[in-house]
N, C-alpha and C positions, 0 to 999 in steps of 0.2 A: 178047550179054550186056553189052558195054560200053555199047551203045544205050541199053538196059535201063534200065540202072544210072545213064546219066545222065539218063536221063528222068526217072529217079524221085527223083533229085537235085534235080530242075531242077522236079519238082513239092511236094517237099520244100519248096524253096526260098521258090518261089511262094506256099504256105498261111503260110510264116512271114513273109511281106511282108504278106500280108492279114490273119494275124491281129495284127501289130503297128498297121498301117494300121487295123486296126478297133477296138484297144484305145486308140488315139490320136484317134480319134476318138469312140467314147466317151468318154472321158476330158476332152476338149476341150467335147464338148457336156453333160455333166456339171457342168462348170465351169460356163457359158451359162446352165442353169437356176438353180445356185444362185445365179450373179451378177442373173439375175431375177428370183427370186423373194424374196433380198434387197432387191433396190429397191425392189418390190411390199412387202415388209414396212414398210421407212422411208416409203413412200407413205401406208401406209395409219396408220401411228404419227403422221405430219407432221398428216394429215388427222384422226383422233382430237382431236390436240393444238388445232385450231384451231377444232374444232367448239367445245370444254369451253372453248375460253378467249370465241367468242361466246355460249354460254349464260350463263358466268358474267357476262360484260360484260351481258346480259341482263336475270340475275337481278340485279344491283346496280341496275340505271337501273328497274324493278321497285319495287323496296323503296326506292331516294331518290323517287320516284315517290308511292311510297305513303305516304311518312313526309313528304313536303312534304302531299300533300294532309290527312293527321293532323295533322301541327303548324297547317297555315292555318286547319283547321274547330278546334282547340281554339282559338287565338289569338282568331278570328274570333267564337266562343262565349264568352270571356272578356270581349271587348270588349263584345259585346251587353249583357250582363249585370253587371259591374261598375259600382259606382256614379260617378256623373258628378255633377259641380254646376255645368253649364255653363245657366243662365237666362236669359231674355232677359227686358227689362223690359213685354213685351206684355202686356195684363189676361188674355187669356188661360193664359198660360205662368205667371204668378204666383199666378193659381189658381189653374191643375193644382199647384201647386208645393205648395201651402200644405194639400194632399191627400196626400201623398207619406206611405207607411205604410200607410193603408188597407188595408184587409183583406176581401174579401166582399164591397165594394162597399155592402152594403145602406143605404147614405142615396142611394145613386145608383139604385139601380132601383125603392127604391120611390119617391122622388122620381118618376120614368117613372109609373107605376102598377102596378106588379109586385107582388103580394102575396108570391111568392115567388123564389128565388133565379133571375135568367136570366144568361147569359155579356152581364157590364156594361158592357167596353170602349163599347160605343156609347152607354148612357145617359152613363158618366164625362165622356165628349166633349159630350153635349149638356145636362147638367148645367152642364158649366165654361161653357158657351155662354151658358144661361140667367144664371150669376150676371156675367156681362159686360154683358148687356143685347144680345145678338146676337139673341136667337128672336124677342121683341119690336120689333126693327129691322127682322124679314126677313135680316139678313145672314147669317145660317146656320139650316140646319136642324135639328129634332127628329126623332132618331131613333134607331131599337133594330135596327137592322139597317143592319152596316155596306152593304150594297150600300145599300140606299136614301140613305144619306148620301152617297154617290161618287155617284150619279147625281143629286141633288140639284145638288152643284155642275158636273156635266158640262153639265147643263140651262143651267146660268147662266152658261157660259161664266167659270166660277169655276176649272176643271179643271187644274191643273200637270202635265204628265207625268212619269214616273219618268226619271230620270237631269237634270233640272232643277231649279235649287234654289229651295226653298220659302224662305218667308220667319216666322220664329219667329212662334207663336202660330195657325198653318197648322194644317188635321188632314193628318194623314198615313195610309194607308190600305197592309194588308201583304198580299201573296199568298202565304202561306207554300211553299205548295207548287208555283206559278208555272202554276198550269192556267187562270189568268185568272176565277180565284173569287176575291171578298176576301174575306176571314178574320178580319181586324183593323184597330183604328182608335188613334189617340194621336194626342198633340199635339206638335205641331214647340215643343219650346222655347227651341233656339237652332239656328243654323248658323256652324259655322267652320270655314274653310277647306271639305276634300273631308268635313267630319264633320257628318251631322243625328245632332243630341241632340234626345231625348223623355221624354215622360211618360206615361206609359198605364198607363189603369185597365185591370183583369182581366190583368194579367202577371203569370200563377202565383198568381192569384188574389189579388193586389199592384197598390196604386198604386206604380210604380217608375220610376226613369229607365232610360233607356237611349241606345243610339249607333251609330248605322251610317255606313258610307259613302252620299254621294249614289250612288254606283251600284251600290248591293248588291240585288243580283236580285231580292228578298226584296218590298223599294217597288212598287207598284203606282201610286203618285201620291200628290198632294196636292189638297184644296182651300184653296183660298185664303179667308181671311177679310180683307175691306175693314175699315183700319181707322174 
């Protein structure tokens, strides 16, 4: 009996070392999770935080982005279109000048032979030609179609390229949409500094001046007229 007795003591004993040894361990790796799964949460909070703050940084450089390209194309549209009185004393440039206002063109294209309304920019330019005494000389051409006037003076080795500066009283020649089709024609009235000022007939259906830089994408070239 005392055998018994201490056996069952001594196994007594034993389930109470294991289930404190199992509740302390529990308890300890209980601890472990939530200490990891805490750090797992600051990880994934940390990582949230720096995602929102590259998007934002993102979205800002976006919208200054966007808002420089808006302010240069209004600035840049301002400038085109605003009046200028920058002349140069060329025969040519003082009589585009002396046209300035026109409306419709119509002394210029039916001057050409147009009984009816055509887009004039090219008669305007070969109109101002004529009353200079250029058509007559051969120094320039007569023409209703700006490409034949650029290939006119390519021919003659008259040809300026874009980004080179013309010299006032020059036709200037535009690609508006830069697919290497010309589209428009005016007259260089002055150059200063990095700025060509113009006169062109059919601008908005206006004799009017205007102003670009020599390097605005817009130029196609010039031809040159000898004076």
């Amino acid at each position: 009996m005392i055998c018994t007795k201490l056996s069952i003591d001594g196994i007594v004993s034993r389930m109470e070392q294991y289930n404190n040894y199992n509740n302390n361990y529990r308890n300890n790796n209980d601890e472990e999770i939530r200490r990891y799964l805490a750090e797992r949460k600051r990880k994934a909070a940390r990582k949230r935080r720096m995602q929102s703050a590259f998007i934002s940084v993102g979205v800002i450089l976006i919208l200054a982005i966007a808002v420089g390209i808006f302010a240069g194309g209004k600035v840049y549209a301002r400038m085109t279109k605003e009046p200028v009185n920058v002349i140069s004393d060329t025969p040519m440039a003082q009589t585009a000048a002396a046209q300035l206002g026109n409306e419709g063109g119509e002394p210029f294209w039916r001057w050409f032979g147009f009984d009816d309304r055509v887009e004039w920019c090219a008669c305007f330019a070969s109109w101002c030609e004529d009353q200079c005494g250029y058509l007559s000389s051969g120094k320039a051409p007569k023409f209703a179609m700006v490409g034949d006037g650029a290939s006119w003076f390519m021919d003659r080795e008259s040809w300026i390229d874009e980004g080179d500066t013309p010299a006032g009283g020059d036709l200037i020649f535009f690609d508006w949409d830069q697919d290497h089709n010309i589209d428009h024609v005016g007259i260089v009235s002055a150059v200063v500094e990095d700025k060509v000022f113009t006169i062109e007939g059919n601008s908005s259906d206006l004799c009017r001046q205007k102003r670009y830089t020599i390097d605005s994408p817009v130029i196609y070239g010039y031809g040159h007229i000898a004076p």
